[in-house]
C-alpha positions as CSV (number, residue, x, y, z in Angstrom):
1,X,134.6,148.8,55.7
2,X,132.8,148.1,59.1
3,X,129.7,150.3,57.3
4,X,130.2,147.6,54.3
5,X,130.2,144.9,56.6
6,X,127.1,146.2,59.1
7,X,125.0,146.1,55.4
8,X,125.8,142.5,54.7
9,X,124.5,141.8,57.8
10,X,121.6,143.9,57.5
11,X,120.8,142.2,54.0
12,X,121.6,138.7,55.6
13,X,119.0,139.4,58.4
14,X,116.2,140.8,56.0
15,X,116.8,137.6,53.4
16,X,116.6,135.3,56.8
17,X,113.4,137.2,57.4
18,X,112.2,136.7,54.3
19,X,112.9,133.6,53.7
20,X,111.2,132.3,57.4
21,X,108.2,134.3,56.4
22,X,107.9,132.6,53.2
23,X,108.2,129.6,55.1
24,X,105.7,130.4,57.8
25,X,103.3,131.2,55.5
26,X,103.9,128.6,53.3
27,X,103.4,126.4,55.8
28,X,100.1,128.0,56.7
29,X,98.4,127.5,53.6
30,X,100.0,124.1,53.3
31,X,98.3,122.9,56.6
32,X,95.1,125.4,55.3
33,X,95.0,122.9,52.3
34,X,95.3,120.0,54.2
35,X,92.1,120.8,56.5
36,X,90.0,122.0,53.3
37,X,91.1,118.2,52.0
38,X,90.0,116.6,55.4
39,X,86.5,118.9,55.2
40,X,85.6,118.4,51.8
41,X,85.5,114.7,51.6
42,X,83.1,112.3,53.6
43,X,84.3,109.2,55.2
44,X,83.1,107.5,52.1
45,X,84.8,109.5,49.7
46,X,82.0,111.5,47.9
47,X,81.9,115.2,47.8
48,X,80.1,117.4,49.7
49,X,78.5,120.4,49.1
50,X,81.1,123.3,48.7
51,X,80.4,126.3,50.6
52,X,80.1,129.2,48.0
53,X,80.3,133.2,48.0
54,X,78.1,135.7,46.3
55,X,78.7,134.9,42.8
56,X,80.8,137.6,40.9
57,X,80.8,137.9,37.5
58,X,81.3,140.5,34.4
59,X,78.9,140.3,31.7
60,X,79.2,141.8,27.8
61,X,76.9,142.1,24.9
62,X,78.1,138.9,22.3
63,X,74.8,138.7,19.5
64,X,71.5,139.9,19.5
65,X,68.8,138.4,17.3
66,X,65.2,137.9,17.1
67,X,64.9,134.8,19.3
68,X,67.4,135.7,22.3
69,X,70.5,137.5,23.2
70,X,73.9,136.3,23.7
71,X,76.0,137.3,26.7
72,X,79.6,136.7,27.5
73,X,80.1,136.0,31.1
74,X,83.4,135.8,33.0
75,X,82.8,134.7,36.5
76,X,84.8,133.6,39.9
77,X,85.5,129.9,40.9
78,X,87.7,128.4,43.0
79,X,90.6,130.4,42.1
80,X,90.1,130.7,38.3
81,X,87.8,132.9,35.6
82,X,86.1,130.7,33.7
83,X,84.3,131.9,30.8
84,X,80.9,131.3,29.3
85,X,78.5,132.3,26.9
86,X,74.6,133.2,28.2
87,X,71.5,132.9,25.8
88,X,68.7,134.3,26.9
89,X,65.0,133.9,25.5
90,X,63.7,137.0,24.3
91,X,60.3,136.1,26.3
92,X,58.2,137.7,28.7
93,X,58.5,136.0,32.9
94,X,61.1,133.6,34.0
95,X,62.4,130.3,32.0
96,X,63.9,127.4,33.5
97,X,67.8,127.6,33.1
98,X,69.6,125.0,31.6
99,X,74.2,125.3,32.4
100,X,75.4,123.3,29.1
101,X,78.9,121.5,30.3
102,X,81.0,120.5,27.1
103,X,82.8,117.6,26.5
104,X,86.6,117.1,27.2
105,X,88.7,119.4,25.2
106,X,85.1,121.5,23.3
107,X,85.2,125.4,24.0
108,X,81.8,127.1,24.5
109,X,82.1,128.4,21.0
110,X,81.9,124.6,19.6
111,X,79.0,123.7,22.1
112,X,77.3,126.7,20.9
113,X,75.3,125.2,18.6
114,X,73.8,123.1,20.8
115,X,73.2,126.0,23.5
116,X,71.6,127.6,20.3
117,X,69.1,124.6,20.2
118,X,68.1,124.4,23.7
119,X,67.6,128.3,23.5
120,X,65.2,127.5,20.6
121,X,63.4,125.3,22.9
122,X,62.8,128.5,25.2
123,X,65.5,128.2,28.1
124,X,68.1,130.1,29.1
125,X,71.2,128.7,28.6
126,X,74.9,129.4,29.8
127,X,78.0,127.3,28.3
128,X,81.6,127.4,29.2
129,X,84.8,126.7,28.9
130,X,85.6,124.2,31.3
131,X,89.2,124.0,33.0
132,X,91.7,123.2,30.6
133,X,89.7,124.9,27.2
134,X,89.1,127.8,25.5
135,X,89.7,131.4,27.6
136,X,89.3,129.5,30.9
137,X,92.5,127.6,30.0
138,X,94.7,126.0,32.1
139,X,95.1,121.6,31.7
140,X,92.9,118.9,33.0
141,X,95.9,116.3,34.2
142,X,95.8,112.5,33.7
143,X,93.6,111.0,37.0
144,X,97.3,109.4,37.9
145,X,98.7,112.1,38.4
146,X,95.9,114.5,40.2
147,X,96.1,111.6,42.7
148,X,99.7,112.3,43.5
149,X,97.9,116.0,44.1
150,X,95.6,114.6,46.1
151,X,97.8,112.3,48.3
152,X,100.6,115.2,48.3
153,X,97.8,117.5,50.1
154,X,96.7,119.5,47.7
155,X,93.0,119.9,46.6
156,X,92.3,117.9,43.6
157,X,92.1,119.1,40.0
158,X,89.3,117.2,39.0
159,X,87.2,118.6,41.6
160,X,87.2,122.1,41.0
161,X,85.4,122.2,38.0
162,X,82.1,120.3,39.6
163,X,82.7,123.4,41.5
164,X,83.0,125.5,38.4
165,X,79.7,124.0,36.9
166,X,77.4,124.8,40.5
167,X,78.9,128.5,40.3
168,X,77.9,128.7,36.8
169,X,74.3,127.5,38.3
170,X,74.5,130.6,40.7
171,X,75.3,132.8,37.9
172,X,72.2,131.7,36.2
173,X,69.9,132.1,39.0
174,X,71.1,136.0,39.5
175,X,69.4,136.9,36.1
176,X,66.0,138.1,35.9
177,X,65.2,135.9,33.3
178,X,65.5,133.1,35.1
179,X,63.7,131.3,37.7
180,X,66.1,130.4,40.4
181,X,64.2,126.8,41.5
182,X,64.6,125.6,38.0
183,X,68.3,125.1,37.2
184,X,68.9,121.8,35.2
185,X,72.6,120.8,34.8
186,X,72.9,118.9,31.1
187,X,76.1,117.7,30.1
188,X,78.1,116.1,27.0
189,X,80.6,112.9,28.1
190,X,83.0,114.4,30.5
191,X,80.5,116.9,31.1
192,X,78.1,114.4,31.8
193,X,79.9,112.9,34.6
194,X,80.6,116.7,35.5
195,X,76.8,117.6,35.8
196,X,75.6,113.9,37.2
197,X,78.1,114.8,40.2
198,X,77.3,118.2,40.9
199,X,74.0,117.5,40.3
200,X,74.0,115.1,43.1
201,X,75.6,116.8,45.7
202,X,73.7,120.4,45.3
203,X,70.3,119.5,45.9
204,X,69.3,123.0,44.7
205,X,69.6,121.8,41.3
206,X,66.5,120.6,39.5
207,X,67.5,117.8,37.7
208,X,70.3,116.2,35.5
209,X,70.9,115.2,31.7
210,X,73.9,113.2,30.8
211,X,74.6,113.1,27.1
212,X,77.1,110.3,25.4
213,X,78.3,110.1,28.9
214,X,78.6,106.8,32.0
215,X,80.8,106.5,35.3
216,X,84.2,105.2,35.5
217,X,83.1,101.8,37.1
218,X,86.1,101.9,39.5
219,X,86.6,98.9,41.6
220,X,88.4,99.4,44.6
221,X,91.9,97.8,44.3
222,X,92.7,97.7,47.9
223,X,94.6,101.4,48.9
224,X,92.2,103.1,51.1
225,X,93.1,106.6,50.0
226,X,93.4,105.8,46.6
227,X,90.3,104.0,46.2
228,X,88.3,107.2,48.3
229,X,90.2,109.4,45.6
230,X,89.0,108.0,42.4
231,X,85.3,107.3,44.1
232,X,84.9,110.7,44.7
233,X,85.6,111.7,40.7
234,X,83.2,108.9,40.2
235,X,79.6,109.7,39.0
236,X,78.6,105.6,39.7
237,X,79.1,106.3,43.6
238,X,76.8,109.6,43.3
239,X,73.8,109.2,40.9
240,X,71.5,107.4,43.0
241,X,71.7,110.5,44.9
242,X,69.9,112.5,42.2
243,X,67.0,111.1,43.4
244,X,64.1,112.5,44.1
245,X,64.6,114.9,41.3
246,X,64.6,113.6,37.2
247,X,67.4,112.2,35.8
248,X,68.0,111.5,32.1
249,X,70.8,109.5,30.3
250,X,70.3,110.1,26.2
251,X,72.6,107.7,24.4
252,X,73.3,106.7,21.0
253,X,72.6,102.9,20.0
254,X,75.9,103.6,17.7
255,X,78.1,105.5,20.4
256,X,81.8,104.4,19.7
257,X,83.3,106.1,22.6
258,X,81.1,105.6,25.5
259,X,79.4,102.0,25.0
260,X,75.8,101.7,25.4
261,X,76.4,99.4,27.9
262,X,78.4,101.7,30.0
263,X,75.7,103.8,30.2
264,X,73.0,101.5,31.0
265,X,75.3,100.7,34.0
266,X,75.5,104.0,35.1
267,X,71.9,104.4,34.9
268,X,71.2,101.2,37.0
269,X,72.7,102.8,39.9
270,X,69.9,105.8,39.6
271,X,66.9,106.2,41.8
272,X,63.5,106.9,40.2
273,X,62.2,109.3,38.5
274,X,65.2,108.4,35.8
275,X,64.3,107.9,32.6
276,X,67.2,106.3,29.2
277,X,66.4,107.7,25.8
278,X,68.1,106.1,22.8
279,X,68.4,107.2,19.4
280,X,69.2,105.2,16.8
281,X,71.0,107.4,14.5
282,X,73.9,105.6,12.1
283,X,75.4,109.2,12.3
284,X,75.4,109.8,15.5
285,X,79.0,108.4,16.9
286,X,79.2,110.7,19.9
287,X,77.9,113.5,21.9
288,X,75.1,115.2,20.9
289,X,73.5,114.7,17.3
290,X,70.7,117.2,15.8
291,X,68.1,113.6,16.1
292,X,69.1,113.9,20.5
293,X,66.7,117.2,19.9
294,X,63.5,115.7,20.5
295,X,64.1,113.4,23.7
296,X,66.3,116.5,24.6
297,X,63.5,119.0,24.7
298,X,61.3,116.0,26.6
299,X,63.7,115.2,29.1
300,X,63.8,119.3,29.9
301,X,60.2,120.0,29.9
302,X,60.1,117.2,32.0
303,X,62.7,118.1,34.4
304,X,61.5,121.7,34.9
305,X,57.6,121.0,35.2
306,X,58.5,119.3,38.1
């Protein structure tokens, strides 16, 4: 009976001992979460630049043809695998590199047409799935609610994958095709305002396109950490810091989602060199549209001559 007993005390102690060490080290990475919030925020409420490790990545053959080769990648960010597909010219010497962020809910494999296109144009190209799509999975949350994140101490959803998009930038300037100064981030809508804020805060990048895409135009409404919250998911407060490399905005005159307007007002923010290309195509609702090829292809060959 007393052996009984001394066992129940035993298991009592080591559950108490778990259960303390949980808490310890919960509390750990709790307060570690807390400083990474503090550090990776300015005063303002923009991002800064992320510190980032060797890029690690796996790599498998996906198509071969006579123009370039396909490559699935699956690299490291920020806690997640996100996976991409890399086109590479089949050309002798380095191209300028071109990481292709979809829209809001598109998988690389939709976006692969246009990753075909700029390929055609004779850049290498790597698309993904962006949190929250295709194998990358996972679920972008309302802005709400990745502010109750944010003010709970954890480090914000909608941040990572501006992190995802300048790791993807790393993976591109590892391959031999590619010439490492020449990384342009282009984007479709969300992955517009993805590209214009990474873009901004990595100076390493060598200029921006933002296709069908415009910042929220948040107005503070008066709670300090609110208001720093959504300015720091907001490409408005971060394009003028583009500058001095290019900047493009290519809209559609007929754009139902993301007005005109909206992006002309995102654009205004920009420093020079910027340049706003419209295309009036009664076909073109959204996103990018096969008559976006030509300013497309001028806005890159603009960007990576220099």
């Amino acid at each position: 009976m007393s052996i009984t007993i001394r066992k129940r005390h035993v298991h009592i102690a080591l559950v108490a001992i778990i259960l303390l060490s949980a808490l310890a080290a919960a509390a750990y990475f709790a307060s570690k979460t807390m400083r990474k919030q503090a550090d990776y925020l300015t005063p303002e409420g923009l991002l800064k630049l992320p510190e980032r490790q060797t890029v690690k990545y796996t790599e498998f053959p996906y198509e071969d043809n006579l123009n370039y080769t396909i490559t699935g990648i699956v690299y490291e960010s920020a806690g997640a695998e996100i996976h991409g597909l890399l086109l590479e010219p089949k050309k002798s010497g380095k191209v300028a590199g071109v990481v292709l962020l979809p829209g809001a809910g598109v998988d690389k494999s939709s976006e692969l047409p246009v990753a075909r296109a700029i390929a055609s144009l004779g850049y290498a190209v790597l698309t993904i799935d962006q949190r929250g799509t295709g194998e990358t999975g996972g679920s972008l949350p309302p802005l709400e609610e990745d502010y109750r994140n944010y003010a709970e101490g954890s480090i914000a959803y909608w941040h990572l994958p501006i992190i995802d998009a300048l790791v993807a930038a790393d993976v591109l300037s590892t391959r031999q095709s590619v010439d490492a100064g020449s990384v342009i981030l282009v984007g479709e809508s969300y992955g517009g305002r993805v590209a214009m804020i990474a873009g901004a805060i990595d100076a390493r990048m060598k200029g921006v396109v933002a296709i069908s895409s415009a910042g929220l135009h948040y107005r503070d409404v008066g709670d300090a950490r609110k208001d720093r919250f959504v300015r720091s998911v907001d490409p408005d407060n971060y394009v003028s810091l583009i500058s001095p490399r290019k900047f493009t905005m290519i809209h559609s005159v007929r754009d139902t989602v993301v007005q005109p307007q909206s992006a002309a007002a995102t654009f205004d923010k920009a420093q020079s060199p910027k340049l706003f290309l419209m295309v009036n195509d009664t076909s073109c609702r959204h996103g990018y549209c096969d008559s976006m090829l030509r300013p497309l292809n001028f806005s890159l060959a603009a960007t990576a001559g220099g």
